[in-house]
Biotite code that builds the C-alpha atoms (Angstrom):
import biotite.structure as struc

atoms = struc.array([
    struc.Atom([0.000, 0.000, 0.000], chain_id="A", res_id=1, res_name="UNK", atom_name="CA", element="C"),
    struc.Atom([3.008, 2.478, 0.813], chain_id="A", res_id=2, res_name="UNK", atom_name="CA", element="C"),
    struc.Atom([4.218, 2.163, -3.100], chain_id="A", res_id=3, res_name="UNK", atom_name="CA", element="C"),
    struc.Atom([0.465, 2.807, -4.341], chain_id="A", res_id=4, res_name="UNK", atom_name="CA", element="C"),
    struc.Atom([0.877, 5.623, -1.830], chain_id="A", res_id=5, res_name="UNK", atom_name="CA", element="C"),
    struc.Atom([4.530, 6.935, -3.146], chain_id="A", res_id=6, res_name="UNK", atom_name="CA", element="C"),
    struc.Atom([3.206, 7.048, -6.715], chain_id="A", res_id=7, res_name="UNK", atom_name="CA", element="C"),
    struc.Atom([0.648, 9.767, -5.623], chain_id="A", res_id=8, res_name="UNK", atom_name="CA", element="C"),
    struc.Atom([2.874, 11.452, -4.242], chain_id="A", res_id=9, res_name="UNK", atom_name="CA", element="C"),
    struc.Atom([5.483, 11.461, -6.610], chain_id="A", res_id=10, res_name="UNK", atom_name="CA", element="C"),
    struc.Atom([2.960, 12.407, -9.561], chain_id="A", res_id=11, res_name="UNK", atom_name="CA", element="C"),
    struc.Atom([1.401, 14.980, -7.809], chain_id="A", res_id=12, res_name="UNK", atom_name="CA", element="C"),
    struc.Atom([4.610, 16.627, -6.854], chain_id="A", res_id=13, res_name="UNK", atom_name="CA", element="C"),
    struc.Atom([5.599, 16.218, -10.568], chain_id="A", res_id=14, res_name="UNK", atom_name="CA", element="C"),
    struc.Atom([2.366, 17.928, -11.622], chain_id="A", res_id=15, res_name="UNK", atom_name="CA", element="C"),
    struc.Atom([2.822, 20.345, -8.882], chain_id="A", res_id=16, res_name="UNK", atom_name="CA", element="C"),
    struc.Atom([6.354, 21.286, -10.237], chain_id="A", res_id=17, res_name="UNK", atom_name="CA", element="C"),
    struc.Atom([5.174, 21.862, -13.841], chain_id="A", res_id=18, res_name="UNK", atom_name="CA", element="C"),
    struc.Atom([2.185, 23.178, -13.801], chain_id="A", res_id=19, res_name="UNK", atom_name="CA", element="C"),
    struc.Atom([4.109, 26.161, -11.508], chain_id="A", res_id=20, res_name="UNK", atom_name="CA", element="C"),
    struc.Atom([6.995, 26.534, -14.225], chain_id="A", res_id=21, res_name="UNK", atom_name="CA", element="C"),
    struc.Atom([4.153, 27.054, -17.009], chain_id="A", res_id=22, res_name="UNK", atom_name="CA", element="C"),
    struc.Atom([1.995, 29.069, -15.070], chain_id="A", res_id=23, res_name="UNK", atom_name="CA", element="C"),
    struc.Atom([5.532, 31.210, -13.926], chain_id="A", res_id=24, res_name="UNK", atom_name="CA", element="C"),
    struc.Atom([6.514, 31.287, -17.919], chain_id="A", res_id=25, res_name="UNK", atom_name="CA", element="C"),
    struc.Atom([2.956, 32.154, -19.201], chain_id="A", res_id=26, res_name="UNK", atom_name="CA", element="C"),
    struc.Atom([3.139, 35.516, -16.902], chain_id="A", res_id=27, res_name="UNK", atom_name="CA", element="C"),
    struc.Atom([6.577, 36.225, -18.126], chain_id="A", res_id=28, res_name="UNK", atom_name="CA", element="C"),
    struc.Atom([8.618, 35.787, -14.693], chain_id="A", res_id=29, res_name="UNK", atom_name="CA", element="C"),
    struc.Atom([10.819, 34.016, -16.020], chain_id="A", res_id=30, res_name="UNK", atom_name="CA", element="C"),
    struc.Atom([13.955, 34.997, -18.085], chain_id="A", res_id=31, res_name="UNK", atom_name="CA", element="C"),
    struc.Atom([14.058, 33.244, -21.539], chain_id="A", res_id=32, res_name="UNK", atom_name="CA", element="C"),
    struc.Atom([17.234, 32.195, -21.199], chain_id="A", res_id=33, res_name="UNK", atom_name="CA", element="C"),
    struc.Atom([16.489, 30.017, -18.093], chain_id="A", res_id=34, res_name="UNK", atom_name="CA", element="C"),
    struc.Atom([13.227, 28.835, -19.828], chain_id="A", res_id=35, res_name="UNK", atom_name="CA", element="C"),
    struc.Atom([14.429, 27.921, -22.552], chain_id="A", res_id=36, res_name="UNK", atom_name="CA", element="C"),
    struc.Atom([16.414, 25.314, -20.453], chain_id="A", res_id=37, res_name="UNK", atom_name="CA", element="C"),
    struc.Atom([13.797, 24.174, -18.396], chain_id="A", res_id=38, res_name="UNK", atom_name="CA", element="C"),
    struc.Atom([11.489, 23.427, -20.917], chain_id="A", res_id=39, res_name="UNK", atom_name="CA", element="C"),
    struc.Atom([14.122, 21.709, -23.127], chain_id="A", res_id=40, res_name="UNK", atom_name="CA", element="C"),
    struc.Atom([12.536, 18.616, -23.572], chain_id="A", res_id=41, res_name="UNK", atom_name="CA", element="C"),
    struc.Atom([15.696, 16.663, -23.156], chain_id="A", res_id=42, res_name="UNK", atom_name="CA", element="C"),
    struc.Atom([15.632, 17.753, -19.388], chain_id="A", res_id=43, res_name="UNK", atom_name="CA", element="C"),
    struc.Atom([11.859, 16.564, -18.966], chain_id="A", res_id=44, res_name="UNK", atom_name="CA", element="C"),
    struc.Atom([13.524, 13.112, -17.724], chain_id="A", res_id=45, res_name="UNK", atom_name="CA", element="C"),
    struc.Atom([15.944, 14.416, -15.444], chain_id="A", res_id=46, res_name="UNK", atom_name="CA", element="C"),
    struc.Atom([13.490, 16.388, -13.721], chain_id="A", res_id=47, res_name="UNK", atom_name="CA", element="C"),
    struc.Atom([10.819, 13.593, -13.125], chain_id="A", res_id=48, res_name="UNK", atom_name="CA", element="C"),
    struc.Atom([13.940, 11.585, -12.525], chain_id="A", res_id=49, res_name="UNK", atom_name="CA", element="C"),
    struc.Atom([14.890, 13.903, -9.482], chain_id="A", res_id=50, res_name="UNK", atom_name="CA", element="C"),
    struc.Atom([11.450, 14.090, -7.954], chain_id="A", res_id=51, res_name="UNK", atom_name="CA", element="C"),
    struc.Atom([11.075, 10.615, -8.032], chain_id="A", res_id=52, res_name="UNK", atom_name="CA", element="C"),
    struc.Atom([14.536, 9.705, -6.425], chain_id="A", res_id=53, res_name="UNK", atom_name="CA", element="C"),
    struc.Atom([13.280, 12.437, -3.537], chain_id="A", res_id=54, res_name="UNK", atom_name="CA", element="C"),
    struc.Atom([9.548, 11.423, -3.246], chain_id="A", res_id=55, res_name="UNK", atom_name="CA", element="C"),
    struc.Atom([9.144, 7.544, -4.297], chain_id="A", res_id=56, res_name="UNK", atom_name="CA", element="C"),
    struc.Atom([10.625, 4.928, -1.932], chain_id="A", res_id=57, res_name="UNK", atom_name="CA", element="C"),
    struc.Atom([11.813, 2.793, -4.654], chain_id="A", res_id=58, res_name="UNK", atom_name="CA", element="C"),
    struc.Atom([14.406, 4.845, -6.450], chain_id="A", res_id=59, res_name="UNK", atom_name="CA", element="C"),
    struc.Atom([14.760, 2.583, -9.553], chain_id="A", res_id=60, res_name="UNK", atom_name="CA", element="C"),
    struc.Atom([12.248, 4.781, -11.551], chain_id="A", res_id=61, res_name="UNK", atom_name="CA", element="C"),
    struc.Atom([14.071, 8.205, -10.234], chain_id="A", res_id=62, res_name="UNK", atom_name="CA", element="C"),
    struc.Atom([17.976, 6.570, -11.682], chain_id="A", res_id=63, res_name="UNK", atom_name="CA", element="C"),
    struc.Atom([16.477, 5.157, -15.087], chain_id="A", res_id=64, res_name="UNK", atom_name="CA", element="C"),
    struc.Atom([14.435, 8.778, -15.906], chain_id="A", res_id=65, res_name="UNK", atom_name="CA", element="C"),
    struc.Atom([17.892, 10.146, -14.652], chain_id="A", res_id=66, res_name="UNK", atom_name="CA", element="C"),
    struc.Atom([20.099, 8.089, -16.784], chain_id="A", res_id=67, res_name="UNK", atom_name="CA", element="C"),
    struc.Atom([17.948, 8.634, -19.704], chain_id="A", res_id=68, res_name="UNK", atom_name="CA", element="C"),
    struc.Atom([18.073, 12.114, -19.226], chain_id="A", res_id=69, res_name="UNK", atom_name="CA", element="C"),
    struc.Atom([21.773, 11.658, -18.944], chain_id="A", res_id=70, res_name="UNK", atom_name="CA", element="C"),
    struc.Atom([21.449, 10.231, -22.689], chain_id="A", res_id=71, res_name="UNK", atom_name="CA", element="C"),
    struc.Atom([19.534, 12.761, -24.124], chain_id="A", res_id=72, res_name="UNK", atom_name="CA", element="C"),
    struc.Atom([22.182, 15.542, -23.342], chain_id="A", res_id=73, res_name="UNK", atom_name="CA", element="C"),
    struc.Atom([25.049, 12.815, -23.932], chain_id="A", res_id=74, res_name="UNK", atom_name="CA", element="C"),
    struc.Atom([26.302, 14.911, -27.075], chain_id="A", res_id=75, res_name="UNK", atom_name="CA", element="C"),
    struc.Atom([26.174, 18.327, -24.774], chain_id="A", res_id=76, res_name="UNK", atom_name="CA", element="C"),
    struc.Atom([28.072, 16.487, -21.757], chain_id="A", res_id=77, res_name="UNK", atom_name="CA", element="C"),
    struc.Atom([30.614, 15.675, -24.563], chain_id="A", res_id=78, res_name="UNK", atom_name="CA", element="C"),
    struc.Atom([31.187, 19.481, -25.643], chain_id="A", res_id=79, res_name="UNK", atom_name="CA", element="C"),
    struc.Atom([31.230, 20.606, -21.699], chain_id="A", res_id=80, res_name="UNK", atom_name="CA", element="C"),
    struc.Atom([33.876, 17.826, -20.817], chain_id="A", res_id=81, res_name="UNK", atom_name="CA", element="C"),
    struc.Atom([35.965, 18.730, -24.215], chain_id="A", res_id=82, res_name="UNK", atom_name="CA", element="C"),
    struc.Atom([36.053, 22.989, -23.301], chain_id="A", res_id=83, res_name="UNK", atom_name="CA", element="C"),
    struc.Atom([37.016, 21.857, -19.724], chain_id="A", res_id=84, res_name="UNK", atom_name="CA", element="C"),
    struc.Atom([39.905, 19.742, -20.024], chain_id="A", res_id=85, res_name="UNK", atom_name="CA", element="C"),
    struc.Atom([41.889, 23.069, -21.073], chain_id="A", res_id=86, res_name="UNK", atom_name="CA", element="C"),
    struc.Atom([41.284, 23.677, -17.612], chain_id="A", res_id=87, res_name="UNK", atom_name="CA", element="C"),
    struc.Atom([42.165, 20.697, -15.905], chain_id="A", res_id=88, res_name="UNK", atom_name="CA", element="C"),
    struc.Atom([46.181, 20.475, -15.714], chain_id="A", res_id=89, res_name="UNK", atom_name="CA", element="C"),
    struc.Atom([45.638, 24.233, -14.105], chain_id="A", res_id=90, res_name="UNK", atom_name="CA", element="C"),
    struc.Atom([43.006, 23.175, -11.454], chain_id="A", res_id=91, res_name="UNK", atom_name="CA", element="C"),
    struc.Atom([44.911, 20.261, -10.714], chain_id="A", res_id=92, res_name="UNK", atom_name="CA", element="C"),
    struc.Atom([48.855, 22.267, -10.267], chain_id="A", res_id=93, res_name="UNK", atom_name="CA", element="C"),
    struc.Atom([46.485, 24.843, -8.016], chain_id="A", res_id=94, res_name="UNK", atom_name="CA", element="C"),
    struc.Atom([44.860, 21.899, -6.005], chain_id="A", res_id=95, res_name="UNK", atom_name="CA", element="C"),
    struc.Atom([48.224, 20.252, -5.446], chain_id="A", res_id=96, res_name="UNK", atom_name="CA", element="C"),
    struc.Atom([50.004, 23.617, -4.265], chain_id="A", res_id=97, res_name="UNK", atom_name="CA", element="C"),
    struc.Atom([47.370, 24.157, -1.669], chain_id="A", res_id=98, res_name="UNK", atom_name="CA", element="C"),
    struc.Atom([47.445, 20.985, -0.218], chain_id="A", res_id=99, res_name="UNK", atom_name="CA", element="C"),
    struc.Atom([51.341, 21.520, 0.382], chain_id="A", res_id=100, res_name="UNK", atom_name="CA", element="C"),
    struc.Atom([51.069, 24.721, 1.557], chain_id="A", res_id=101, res_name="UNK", atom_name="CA", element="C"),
    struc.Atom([47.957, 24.321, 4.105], chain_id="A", res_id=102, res_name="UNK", atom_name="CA", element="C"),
    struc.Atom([48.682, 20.679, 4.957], chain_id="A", res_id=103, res_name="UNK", atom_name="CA", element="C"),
    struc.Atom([49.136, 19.939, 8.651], chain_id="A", res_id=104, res_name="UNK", atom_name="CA", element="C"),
    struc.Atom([52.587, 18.636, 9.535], chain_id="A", res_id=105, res_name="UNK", atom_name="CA", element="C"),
])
């Protein structure tokens, strides 16, 4: 009875959730920029992924929405990890010199 229970309530929070965002985009509050993120539908899954893996007991349903949100944006994870590995050698020299400098003795 508690999973019958734990689909209502992770359905109605999902409703909840987007019938706010449209209601907040149809009166204009909300920069385009942002909405055109949010209602990307490529990020639909990850969403209902996220409220289920918060609301529903059994968090299967919450990881597959998430991983196939994760596969959606697959070829934009790609580009993100490709313009940050100019950055990595950096981070890493910085992270290393601040462990040897505030390091305990």
């Amino acid at each position: 009875m508690a999973s019958k229970n734990d689909n209502r309530l992770a359905w109605g929070i999902t409703l909840l959730v987007f019938g706010v965002l449209f209601l907040v985009r149809q009166l204009n509050f909300m920069p385009t920029d942002i909405s055109k993120v949010v209602f990307d539908l490529k990020n639909y899954p990850l969403i209902i992924g996220a409220i289920f893996l918060l609301a529903h007991s059994n968090k299967n349903i919450g990881i597959v929405l998430i991983v196939l949100g994760l596969l959606f944006r697959l070829p934009d994870i790609i580009n993100w990890s490709k313009d940050i590995s100019e950055f990595i050698w950096p981070v890493l020299l910085i992270i290393a010199g601040a462990v040897l400098v505030f390091r305990k003795k």
